[in-house]
C-alpha positions as CSV (number, residue, x, y, z in Angstrom):
1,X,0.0,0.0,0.0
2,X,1.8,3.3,-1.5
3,X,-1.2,5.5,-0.5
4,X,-3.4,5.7,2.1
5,X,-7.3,6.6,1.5
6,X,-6.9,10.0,2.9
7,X,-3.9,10.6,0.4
8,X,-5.6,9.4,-2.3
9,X,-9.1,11.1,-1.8
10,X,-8.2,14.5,-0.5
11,X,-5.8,17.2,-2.2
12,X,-2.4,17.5,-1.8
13,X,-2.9,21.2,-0.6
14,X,-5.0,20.3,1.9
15,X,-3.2,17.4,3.9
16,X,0.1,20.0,3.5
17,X,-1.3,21.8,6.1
18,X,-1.9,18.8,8.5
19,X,0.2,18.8,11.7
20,X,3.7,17.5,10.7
21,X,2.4,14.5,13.8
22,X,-0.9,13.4,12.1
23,X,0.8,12.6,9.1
24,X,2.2,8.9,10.4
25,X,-1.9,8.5,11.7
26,X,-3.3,9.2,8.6
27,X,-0.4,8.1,6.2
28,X,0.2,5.2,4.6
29,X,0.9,2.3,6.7
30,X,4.0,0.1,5.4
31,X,3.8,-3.3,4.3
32,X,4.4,-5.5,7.5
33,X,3.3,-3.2,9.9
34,X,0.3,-2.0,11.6
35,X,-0.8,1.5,13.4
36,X,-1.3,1.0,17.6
37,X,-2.3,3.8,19.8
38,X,-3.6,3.8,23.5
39,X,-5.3,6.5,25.4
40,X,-8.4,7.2,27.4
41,X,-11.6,8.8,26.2
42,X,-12.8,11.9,28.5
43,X,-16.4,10.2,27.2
44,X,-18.1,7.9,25.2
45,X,-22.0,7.5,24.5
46,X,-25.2,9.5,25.1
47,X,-26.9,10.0,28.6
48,X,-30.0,9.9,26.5
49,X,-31.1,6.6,27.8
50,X,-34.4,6.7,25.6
51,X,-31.5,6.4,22.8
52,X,-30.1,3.3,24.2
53,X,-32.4,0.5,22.5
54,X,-31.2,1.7,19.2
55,X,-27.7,2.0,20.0
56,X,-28.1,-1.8,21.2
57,X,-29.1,-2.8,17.8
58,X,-26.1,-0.7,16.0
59,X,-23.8,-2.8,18.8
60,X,-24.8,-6.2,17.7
61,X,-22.9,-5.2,14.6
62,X,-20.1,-3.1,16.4
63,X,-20.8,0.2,15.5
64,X,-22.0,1.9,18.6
65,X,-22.7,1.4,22.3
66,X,-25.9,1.7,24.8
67,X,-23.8,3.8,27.7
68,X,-22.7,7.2,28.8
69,X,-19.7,6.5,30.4
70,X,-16.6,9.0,31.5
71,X,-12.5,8.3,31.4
72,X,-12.8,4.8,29.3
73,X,-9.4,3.3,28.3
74,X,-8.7,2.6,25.3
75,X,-6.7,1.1,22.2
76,X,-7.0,1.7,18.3
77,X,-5.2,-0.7,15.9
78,X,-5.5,0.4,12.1
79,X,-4.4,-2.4,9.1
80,X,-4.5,-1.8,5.4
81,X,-7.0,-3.5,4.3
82,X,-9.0,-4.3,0.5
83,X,-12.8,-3.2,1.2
84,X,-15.5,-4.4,-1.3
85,X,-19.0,-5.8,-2.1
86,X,-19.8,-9.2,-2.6
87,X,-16.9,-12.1,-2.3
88,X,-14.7,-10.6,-4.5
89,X,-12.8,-8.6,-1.4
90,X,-9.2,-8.7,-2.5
91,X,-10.4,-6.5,-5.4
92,X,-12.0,-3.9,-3.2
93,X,-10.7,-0.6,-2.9
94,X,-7.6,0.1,-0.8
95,X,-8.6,0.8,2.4
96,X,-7.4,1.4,6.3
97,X,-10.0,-0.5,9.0
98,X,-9.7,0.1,12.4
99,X,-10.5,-1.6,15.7
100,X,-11.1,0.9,18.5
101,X,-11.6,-1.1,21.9
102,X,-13.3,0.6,24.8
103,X,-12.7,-0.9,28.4
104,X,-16.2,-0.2,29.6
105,X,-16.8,-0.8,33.3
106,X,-19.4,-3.5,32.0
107,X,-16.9,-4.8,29.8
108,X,-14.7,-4.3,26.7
109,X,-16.4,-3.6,23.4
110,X,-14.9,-3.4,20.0
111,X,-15.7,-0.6,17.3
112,X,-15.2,-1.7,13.7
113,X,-15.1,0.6,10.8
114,X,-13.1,0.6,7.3
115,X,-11.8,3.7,5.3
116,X,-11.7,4.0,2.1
117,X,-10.9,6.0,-1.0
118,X,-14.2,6.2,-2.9
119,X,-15.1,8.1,-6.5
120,X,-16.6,10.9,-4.6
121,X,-14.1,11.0,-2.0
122,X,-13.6,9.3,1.2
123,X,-16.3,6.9,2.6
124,X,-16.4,5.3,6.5
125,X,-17.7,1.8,6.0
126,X,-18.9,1.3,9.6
127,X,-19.3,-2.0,11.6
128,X,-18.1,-5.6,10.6
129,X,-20.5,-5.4,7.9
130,X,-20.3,-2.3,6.1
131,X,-23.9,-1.9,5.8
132,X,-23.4,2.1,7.3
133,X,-21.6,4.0,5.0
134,X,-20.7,7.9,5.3
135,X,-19.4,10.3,2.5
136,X,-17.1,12.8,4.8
137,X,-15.8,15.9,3.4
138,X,-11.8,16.6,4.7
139,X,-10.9,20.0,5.9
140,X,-7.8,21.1,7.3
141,X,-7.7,24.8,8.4
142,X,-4.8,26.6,8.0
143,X,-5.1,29.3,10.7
144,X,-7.0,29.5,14.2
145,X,-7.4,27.1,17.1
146,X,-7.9,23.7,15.1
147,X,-5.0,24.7,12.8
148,X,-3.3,21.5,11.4
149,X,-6.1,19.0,12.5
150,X,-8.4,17.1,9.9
151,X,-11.9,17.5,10.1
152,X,-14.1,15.2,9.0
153,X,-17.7,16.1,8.2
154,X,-20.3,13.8,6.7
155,X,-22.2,14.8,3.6
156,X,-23.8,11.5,2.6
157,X,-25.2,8.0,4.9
158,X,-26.2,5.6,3.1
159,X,-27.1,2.2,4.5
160,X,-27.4,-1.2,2.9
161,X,-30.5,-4.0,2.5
162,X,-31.7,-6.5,0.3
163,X,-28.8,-6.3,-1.9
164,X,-29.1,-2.1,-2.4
165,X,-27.4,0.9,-0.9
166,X,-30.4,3.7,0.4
167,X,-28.8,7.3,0.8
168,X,-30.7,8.7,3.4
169,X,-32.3,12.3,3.0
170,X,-30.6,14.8,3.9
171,X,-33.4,16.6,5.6
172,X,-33.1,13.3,8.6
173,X,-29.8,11.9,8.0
174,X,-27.4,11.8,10.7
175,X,-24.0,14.2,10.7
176,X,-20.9,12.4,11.7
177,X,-18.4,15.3,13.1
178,X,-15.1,13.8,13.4
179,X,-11.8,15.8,14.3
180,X,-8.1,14.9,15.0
181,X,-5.5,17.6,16.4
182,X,-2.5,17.2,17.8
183,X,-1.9,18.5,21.5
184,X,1.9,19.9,21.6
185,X,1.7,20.2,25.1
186,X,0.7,17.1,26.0
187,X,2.7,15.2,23.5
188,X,-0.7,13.1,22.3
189,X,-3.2,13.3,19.7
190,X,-7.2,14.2,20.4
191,X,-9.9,13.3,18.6
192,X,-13.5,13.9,18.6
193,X,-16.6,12.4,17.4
194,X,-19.8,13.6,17.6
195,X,-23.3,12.1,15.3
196,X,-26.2,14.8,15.6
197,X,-29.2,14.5,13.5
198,X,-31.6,17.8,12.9
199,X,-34.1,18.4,15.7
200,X,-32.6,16.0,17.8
201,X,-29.2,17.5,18.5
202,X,-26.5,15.1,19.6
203,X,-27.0,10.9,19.9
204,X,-23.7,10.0,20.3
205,X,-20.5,11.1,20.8
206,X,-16.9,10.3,22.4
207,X,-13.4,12.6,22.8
208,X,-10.1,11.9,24.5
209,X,-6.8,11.8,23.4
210,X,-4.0,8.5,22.9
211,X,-0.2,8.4,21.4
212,X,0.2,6.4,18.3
213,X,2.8,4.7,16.8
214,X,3.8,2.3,13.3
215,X,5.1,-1.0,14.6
216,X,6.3,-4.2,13.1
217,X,3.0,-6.9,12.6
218,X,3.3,-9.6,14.9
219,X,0.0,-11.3,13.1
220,X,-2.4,-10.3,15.8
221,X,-5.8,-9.6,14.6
């Protein structure tokens, strides 16, 4: 893998002004190797309870959780990968997919998504499945208090059933937020996540902050 997703979906001017430390996360990751970070999340969830039934139903296919928990450990491992439809995987598109593992105080849960390099531009496959998908929009800014970190913004969701992909209106579909800086001071990178959908503000969300590093793949996973 030469490129990653984000290199190949999102123009050259705008990764140049990423944070000289985001580039390893969101670079290509070399043959033989595999991206590990560990951190803790300030929170994760909703305290919406009402919300919680649904959220079950997204965990069954590891998408999202049913709590509203605070200072949740953490660890993120990101492989290349080949995403596609249908059994012909190894010809998918070149992709990165990511395990984020929350140690909840009910347990440890694992998030699954895959990114990808798409026609229109970058595209979050999310849960084991894939049957989420999200068109996100990348924007670095170049000045102010977010300068150098990658913002992620949904534009498109789109889910799949029976065989067809259903974009969802925009009028009720969900906005994924997502934003990665890098904290100087601290020496660690912070992300953000936050899924709002109109009238009904925030369902979910989770922020906190983790060092990363490229390291030799001892086959785990």
């Amino acid at each position: 893998m030469t490129r990653s997703p984000y290199e190949l979906s999102t123009p050259p001017d705008v990764l140049a002004r990423l944070h000289p430390r985001l580039s390893t996360y969101f670079g290509a990751i070399p043959p033989g190797h595999v991206g590990r970070g560990e951190g803790v999340f300030d929170v994760v969830g909703t305290p919406r309870r009402w919300l919680w039934p649904v959220l079950a139903w997204f965990a069954r296919d590891a998408v999202m959780f049913p709590v509203w928990e605070r200072d949740v450990p953490f660890t993120v491992e990101n492989r290349p990968a080949r995403v596609g439809r249908g059994p012909a995987v190894q010809e998918g598109r070149v992709a990165v997919r990511a395990h984020r593992t929350f140690r909840f105080r009910s347990g440890t849960r694992t998030m699954v998504d895959a990114i990808t390099a798409g026609p229109d531009g970058l595209v979050d496959h999310l849960g084991r499945r894939g049957r989420v998908s999200a068109l996100l929009r990348a924007e670095v800014d170049a000045h102010g208090p977010d300068a150098g970190a990658l913002r992620l913004v949904s534009t498109r969701v789109s889910f799949r059933a029976l065989g067809r992909e259903v974009r969802l209106p925009s009028r009720i579909a969900p906005r994924v937020t997502l934003v990665e800086r890098f904290d100087d001071d601290a020496d660690q990178q912070r992300v953000s996540l936050v899924l709002s959908a109109p009238l009904v503000g925030t369902l979910y969300r989770y922020e906190g902050a983790f060092r990363y590093e490229i390291a030799p793949d001892t086959g785990r996973g």
